[in-house]
N, C-alpha and C positions, 0 to 999 in steps of 0.2 A: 419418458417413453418416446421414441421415434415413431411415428406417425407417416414423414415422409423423407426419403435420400433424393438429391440431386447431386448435379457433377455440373461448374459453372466456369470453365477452363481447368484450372491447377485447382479450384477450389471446391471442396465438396461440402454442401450445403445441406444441412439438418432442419426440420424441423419436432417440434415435439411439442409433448403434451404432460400434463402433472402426472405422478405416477400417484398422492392423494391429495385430498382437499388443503386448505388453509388452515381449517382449525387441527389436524392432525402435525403440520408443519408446525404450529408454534409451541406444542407439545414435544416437537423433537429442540426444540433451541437450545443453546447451548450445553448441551449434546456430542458427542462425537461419531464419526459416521465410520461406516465400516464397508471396506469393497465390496460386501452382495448387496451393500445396497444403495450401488450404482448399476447400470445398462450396461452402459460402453467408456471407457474411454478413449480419448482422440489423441493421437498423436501426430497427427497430419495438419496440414493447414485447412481451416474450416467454418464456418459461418454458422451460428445456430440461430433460429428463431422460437417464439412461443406459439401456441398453434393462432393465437391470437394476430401475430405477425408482428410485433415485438421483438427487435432484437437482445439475446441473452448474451450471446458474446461473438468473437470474431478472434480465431488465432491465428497465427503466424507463425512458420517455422522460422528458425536462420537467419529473423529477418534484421538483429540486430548484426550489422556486419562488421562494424567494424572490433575487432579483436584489440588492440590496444585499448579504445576505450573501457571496454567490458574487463581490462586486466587491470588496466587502472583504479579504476571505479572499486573493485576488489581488494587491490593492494591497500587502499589508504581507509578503505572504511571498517575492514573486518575488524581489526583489533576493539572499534566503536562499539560496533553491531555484536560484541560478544559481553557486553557488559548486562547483565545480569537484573531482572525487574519483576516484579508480582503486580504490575500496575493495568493489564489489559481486561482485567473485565470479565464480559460474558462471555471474548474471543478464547480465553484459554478453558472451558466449561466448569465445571460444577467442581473441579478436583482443589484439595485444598491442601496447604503443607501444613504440618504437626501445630502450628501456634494459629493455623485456622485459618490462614491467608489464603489469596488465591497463589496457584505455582507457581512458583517463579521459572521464569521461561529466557531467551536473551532477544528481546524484542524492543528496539529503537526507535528515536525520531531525529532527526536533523532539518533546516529549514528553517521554517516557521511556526511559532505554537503563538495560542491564546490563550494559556491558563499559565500562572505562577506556579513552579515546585513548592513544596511546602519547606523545604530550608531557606529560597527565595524571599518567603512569605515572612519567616521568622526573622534575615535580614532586614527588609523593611521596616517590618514593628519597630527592631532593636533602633532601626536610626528616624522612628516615627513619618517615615513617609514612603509613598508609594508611587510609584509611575503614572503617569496619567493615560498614560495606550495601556492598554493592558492584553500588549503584542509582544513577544521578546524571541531576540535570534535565542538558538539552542544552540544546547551545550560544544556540538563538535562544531559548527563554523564559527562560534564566539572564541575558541579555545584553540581549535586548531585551526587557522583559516587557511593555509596553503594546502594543507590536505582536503579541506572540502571543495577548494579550488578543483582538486584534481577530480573531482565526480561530476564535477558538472557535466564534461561532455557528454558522458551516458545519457545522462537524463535531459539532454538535448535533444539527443537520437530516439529515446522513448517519445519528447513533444513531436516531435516531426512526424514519426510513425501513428501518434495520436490522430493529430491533423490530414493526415493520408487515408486513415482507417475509417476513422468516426467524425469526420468534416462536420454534423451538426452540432454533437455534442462538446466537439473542440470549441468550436465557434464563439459559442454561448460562455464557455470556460473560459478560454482568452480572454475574453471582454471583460471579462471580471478582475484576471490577474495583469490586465493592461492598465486597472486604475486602482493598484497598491507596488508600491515598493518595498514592502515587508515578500519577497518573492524571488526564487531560484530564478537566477538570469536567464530572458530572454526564452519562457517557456509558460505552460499556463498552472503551473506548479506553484506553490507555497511550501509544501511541507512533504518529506520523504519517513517511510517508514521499513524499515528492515527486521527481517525476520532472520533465524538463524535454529536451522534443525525445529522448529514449531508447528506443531499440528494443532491448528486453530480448530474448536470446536464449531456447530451453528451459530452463524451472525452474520445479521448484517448492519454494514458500516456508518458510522456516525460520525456527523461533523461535516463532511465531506459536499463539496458543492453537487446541490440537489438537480443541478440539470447536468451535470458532466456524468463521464462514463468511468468506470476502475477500470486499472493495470493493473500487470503483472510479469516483472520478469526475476527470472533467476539464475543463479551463476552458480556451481557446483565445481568442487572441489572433493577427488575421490568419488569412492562407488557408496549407492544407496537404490532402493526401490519403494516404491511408494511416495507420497509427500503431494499425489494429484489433489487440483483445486479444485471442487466438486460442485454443483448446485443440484444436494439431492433430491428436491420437493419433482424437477423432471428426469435424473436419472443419470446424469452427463458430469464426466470429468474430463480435465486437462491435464495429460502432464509437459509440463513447461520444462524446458530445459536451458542449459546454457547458451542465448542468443536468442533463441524464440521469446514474443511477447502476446499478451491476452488482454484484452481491451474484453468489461462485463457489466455487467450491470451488479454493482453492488451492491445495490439499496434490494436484492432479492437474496433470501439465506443462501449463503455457502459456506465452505470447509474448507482442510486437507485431510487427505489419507492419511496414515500413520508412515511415519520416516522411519526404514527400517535401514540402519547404519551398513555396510560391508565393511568399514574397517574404522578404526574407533577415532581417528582425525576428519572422518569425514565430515564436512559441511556443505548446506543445503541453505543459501544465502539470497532470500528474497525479497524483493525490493518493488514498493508499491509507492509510486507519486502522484499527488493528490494538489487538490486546492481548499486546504477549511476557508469555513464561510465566514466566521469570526472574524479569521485574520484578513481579511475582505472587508468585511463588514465593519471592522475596526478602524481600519489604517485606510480606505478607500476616497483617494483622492487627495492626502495628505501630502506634501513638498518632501522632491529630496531632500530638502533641508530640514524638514521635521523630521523626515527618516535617519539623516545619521544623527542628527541630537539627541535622539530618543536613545539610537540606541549605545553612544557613547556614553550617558547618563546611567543606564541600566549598567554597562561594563565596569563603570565608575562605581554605584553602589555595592555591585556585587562585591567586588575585592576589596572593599573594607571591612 
């Protein structure tokens, strides 16, 4: 619920207030939200606070400029980002497919992980040993390395815009990702996650370094309405579009609306870069030279 509007040059500043308590909110989790039960949506550039004075998020129209990168970034990662998983948890809600699973959605990761696949796992056993980091590149820059070459610049432009935005939050995040080489270059990133036509239910995020701030941008291809990223507990959505980015606080529940297709190619391709704390907390302060052993060693187990 808005409480109070200002105007701060270009930027129009919200504040607000829960529209219920805490414990009514953890009753809606993993849940799916539905547009009357948001206030407003923003599609302007804008600043929201809690009534507390707490920042909830800070968007950005346009502000990823440069268009080659963003066509790039697109060109070499879709085909990834459409591979197909039942592995997200509370994020995709309560809905389950016929053998009981959760739905499978086409939701990714590239970067950095800290946990073993379970075919990974079963390699190991098979040759009775296991890695001693228990960090490993993922699948698309292990597999394909020149195409994830080709994303990086996006996700430069997103650090930058981080650092521009949220200087505290940055701050604290960099220093982190300044002392692992397990990390997207030159950024306070470890780990990228894509989404593709997914309406995430209530949740919030895990893993994620606990003093940084969540992103959010995304790249569309064809026509769609709906897919805003929402924090219902105050009332407030974004919708984010091609070039625009949303710097949030994710450790507070949020959503998407429902992606309503206008033609049946359409994709709704979005892309959240993060830092886990594992992969931090694992590899932190470890030698280039334990960083490529490692993970020659893991590329080497794999393929046998």
């Amino acid at each position: 619920m808005i409480i109070k509007k200002e105007k701060k040059g270009d930027i129009t500043v919200y504040h607000v207030k829960k529209n219920y308590d805490d414990d009514k909110m953890k009753q809606k989790m993993s849940t799916f939200i539905k547009p009357s039960d948001i206030d407003i949506i923003l599609t302007h550039s804008a600043d929201v606070y809690t009534e507390e004075g707490n920042l909830l998020l800070r968007f950005r129209k346009n502000a990823i400029s440069n268009k080659e990168h963003i066509t790039q970034f697109y060109d070499n990662i879709i085909k990834f980002a459409q591979n197909v998983t039942n592995n997200r948890g509370n994020a995709s809600g309560k809905k389950k497919s016929e053998d009981g699973s959760n739905a499978k959605v086409m939701t990714n990761i590239f970067g950095y992980f800290d946990k073993w696949g379970p075919s990974q796992k079963f390699i190991f056993k098979r040759l009775g040993k296991t890695p001693k980091i228990s960090v490993r590149e993922c699948r698309f820059n292990m597999e394909w390395p020149e195409q994830y070459k080709k994303t990086i610049p996006m996700i430069q432009d997103i650090d930058k815009l981080y650092e521009k935005l949220t200087p505290e939050q940055y701050k604290l995040q960099r220093k982190k990702a300044d002392e692992t080489h397990f990390k997207i270059p030159d950024t306070a990133f470890t780990t990228i996650t894509t989404n593709v036509n997914y309406q995430t239910s209530i949740h919030t995020d895990k893993g994620d370094d606990a003093e940084g701030f969540g992103n959010l941008a995304v790249i569309e291809q064809g026509e769609y309405t709906g897919g805003e990223t929402c924090f219902p507990q105050y009332g407030v959505g974004v919708d984010v579009r091609t070039g625009d980015v949303l710097f949030m606080n994710v450790h507070l529940p949020h959503a998407n609306l429902p992606i309503k297709k206008k033609t049946k190619d359409t994709k709704r391709l979005s892309i959240v870069c993060y830092l886990r704390e594992r992969v931090w907390k694992l590899t932190k302060g470890k030698s280039r030279k334990v960083y490529e052993r490692h993970n020659k060693t893991v590329k080497k187990m794999l393929k046998k």
